[in-house]
SERO-4910 file (N, C-alpha, C, O; in steps of 0.05 Angstrom, whole numbers):
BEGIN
 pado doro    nc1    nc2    nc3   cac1   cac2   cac3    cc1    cc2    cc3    oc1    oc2    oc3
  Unk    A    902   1643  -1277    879   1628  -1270    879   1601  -1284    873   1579  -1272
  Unk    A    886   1604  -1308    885   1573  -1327    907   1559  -1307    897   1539  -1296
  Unk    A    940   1565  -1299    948   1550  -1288    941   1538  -1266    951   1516  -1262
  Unk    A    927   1548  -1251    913   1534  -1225    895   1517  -1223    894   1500  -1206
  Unk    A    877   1520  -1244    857   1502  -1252    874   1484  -1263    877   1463  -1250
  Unk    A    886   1487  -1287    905   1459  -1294    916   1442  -1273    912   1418  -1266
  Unk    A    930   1462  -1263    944   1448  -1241    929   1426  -1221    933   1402  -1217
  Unk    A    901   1450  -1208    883   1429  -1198    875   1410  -1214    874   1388  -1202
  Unk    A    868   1410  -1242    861   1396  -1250    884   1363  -1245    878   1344  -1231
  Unk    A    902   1365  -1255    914   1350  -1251    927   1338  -1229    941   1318  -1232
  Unk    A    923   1349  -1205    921   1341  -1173    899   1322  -1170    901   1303  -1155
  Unk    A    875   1327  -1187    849   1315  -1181    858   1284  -1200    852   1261  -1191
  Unk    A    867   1286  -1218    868   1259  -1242    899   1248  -1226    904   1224  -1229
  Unk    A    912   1257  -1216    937   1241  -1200    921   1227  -1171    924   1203  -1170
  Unk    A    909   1236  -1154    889   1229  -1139    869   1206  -1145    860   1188  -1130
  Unk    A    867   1210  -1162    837   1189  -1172    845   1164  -1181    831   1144  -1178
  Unk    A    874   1166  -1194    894   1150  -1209    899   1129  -1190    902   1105  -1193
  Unk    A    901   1145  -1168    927   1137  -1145    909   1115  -1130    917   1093  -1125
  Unk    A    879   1126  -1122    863   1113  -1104    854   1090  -1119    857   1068  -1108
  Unk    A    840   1090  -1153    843   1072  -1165    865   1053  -1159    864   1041  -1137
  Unk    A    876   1051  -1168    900   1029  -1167    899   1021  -1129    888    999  -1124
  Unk    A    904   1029  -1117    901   1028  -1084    879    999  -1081    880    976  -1072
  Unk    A    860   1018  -1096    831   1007  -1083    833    973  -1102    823    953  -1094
  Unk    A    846    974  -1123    839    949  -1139    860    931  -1122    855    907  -1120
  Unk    A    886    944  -1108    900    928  -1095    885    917  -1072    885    893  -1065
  Unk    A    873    938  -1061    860    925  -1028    841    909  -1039    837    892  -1022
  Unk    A    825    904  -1062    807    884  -1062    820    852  -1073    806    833  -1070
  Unk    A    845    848  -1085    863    831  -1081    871    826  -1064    880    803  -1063
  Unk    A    873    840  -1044    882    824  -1010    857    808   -998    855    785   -991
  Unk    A    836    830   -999    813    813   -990    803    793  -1004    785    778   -996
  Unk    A    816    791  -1028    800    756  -1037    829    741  -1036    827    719  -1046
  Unk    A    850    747  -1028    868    734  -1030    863    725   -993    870    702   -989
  Unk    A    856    735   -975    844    729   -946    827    716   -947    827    694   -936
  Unk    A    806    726   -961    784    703   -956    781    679   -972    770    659   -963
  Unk    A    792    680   -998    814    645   -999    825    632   -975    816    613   -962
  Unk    A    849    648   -971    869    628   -953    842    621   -931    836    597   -927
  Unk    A    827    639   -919    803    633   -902    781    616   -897    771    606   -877
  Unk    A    776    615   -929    759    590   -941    774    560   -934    764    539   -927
  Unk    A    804    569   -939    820    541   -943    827    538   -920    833    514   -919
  Unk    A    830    551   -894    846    544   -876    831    546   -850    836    532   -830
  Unk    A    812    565   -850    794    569   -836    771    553   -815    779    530   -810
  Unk    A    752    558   -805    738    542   -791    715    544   -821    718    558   -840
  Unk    A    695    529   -817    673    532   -836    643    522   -830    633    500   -825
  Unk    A    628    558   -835    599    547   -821    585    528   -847    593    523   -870
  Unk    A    554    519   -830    546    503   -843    518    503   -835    509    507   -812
  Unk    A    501    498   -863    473    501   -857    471    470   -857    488    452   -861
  Unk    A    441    470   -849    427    446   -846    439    421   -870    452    400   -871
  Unk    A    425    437   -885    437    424   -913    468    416   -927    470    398   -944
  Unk    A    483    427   -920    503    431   -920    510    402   -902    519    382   -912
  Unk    A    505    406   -872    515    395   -854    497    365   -856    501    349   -838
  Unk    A    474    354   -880    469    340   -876    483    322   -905    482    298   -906
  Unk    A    491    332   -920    518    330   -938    538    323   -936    546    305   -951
  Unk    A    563    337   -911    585    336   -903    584    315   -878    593    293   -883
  Unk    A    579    318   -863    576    311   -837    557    286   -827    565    266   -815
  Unk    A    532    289   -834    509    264   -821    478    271   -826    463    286   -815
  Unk    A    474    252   -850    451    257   -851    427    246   -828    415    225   -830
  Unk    A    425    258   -815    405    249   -788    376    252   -796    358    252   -778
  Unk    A    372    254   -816    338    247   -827    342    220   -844    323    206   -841
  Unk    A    351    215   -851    358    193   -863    367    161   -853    365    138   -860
  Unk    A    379    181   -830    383    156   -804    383    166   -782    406    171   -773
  Unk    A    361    172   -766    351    172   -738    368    164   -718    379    178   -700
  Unk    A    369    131   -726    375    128   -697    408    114   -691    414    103   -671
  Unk    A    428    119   -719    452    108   -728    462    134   -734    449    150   -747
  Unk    A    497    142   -721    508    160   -723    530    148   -755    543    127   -755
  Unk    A    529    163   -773    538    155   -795    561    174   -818    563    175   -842
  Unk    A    575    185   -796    605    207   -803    606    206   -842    611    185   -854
  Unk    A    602    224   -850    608    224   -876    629    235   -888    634    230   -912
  Unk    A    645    251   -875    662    262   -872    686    250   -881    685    226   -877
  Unk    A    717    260   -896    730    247   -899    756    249   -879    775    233   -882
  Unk    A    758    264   -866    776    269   -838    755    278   -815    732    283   -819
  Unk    A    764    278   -795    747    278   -770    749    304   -765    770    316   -769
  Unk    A    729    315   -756    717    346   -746    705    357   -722    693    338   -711
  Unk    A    704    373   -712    691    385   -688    675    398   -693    679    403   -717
  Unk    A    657    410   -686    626    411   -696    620    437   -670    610    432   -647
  Unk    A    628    464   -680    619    483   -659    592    494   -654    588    511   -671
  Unk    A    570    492   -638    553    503   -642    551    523   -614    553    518   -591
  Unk    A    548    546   -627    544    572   -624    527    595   -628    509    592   -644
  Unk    A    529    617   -618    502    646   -623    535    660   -620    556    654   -609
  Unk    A    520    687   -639    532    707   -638    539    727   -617    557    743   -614
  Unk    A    515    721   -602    513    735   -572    519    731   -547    513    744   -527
  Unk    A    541    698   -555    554    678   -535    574    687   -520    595    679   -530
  Unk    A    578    700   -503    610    707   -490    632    682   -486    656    688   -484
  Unk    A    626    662   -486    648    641   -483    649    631   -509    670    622   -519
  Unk    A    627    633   -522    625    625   -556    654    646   -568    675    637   -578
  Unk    A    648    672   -564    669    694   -574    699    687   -557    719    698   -566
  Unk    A    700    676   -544    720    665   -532    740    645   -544    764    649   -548
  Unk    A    728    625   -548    735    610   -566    737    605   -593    748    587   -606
  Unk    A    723    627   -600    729    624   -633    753    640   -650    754    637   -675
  Unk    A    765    650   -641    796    656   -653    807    629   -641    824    619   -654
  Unk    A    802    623   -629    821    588   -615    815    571   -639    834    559   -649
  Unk    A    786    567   -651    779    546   -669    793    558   -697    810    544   -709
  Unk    A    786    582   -705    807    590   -720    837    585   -721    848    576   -741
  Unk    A    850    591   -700    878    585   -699    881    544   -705    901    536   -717
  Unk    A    868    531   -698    870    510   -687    860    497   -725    868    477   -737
  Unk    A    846    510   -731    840    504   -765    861    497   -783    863    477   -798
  Unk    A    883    524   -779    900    535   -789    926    518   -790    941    514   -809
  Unk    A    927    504   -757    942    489   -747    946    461   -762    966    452   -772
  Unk    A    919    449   -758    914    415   -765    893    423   -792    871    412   -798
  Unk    A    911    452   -809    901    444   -842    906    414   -857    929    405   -856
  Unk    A    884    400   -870    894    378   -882    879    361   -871    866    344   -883
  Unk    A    880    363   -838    885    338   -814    852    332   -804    844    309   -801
  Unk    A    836    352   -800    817    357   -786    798    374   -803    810    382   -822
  Unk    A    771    381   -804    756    403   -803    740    411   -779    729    395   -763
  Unk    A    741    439   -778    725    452   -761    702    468   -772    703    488   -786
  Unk    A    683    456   -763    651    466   -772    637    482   -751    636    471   -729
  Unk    A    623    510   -754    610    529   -740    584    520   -751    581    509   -773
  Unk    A    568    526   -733    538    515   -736    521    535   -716    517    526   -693
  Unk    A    513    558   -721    493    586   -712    476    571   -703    465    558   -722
  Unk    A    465    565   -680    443    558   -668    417    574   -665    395    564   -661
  Unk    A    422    596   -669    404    621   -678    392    618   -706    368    622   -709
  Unk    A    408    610   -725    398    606   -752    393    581   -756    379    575   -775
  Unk    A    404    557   -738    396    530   -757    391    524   -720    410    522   -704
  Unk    A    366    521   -715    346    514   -699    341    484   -698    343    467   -681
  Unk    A    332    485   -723    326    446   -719    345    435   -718    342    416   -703
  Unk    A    366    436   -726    396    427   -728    409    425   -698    417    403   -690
  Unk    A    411    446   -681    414    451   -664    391    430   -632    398    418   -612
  Unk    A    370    435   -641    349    414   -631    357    385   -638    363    372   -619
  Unk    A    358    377   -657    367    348   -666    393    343   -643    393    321   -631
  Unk    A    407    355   -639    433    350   -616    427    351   -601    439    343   -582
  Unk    A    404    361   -601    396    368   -562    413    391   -547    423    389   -524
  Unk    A    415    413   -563    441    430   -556    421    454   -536    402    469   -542
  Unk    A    433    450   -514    414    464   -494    433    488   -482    424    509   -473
  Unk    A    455    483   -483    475    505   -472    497    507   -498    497    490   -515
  Unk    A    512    524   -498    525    539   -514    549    552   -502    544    571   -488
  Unk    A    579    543   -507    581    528   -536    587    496   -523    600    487   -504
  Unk    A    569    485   -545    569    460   -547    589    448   -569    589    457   -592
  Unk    A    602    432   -562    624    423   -588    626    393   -586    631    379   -566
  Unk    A    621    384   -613    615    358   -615    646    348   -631    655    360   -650
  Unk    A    658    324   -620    683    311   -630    682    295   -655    680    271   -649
  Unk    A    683    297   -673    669    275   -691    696    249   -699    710    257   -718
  Unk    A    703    230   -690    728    218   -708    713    195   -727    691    185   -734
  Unk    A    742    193   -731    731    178   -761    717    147   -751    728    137   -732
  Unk    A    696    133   -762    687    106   -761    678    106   -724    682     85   -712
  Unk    A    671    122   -712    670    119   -678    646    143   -677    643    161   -693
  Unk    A    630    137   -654    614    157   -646    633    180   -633    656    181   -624
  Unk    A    604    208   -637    623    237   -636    626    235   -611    610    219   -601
  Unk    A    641    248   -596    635    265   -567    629    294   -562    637    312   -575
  Unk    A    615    295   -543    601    328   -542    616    338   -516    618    322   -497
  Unk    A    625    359   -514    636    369   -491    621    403   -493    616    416   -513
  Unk    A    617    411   -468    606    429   -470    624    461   -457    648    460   -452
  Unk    A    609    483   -455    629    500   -450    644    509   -461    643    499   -483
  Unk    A    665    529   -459    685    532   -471    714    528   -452    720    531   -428
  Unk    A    732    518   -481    748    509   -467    775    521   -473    777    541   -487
  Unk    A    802    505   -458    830    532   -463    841    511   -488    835    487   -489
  Unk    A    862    525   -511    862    526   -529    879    481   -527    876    463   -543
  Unk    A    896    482   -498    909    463   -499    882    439   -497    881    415   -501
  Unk    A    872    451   -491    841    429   -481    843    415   -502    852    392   -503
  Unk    A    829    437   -533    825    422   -542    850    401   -564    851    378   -573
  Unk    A    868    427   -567    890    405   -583    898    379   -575    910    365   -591
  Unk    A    890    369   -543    882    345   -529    868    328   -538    873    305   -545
  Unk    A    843    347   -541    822    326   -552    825    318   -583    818    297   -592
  Unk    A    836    339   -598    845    328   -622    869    309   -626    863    288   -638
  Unk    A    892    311   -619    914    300   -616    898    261   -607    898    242   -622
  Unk    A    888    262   -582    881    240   -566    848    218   -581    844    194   -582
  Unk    A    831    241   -592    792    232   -601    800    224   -632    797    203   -644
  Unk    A    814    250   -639    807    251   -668    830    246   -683    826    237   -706
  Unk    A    858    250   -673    879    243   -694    895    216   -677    917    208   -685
  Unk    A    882    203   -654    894    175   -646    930    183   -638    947    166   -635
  Unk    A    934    212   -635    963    204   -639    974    200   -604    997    205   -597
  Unk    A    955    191   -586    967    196   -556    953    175   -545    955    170   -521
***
């Protein structure tokens, strides 16, 4: 009887050992993902946030004023968007792509309302071009992935 219990006993502390260590590994992947994610990724943005990075539009009404230090695209979106979900592994991939070159900013129209109003964003997804020193362009819809590396390559990085 003692050997079985030992035995289990020690099935249970090799087990516990095992998942320990497991589990401290899988939580190093996931912050080692959501780094590279942070860094490479698309990136949402609150009001505040976006009146920081991007354009403070209370501050200046009626002058578009890029604060930004590389030029960005400006997704605004709902969670409940079917062409929104369409496109957003594209903006992701396309992050990933022109790291360094560009930012790509998500902006929840569901959560940032006035923000979304200030654009006049009436349909979804709305995506605004921002380049550097030039007014943004807004294109609406969703589009195929060459679309937009077009509009980046040609609006925002001048190279065409």
């Amino acid at each position: 009887m003692r050997k079985i219990i030992g035995a289990s006993l020690m099935l249970i502390i090799i087990a516990v050992t095992a998942c320990a260590g497991k589990s401290k590994e899988n939580n190093n992947e996931v912050n080692k993902t959501t780094n590279e994610v942070k860094k490479m990724g698309t990136i949402h943005l609150t009001k505040a946030e976006f009146i920081t990075k991007v354009a403070n539009y209370d501050a200046n009404p009626t002058e578009w004023k890029y604060l930004g230090d590389k030029p960005c695209i400006i997704d605004f979106y709902a969670d409940w968007c079917g062409p929104c979900k369409t496109i957003a592994p594209i903006l992701e991939d396309l992050a990933k792509e022109y790291d360094g070159q560009i930012y790509i900013y998500k902006i929840d129209t569901e959560k940032e309302q006035e923000l979304a109003a200030a654009f006049g964003i009436r349909s979804i997804p709305s995506i605004l071009f921002c380049p550097m020193g030039e007014n943004p362009q807004m294109a609406q819809g969703a589009m195929p992935k060459e679309a937009f590396k077009n509009a980046i390559e040609e609006v925002l990085l001048k190279k065409k």
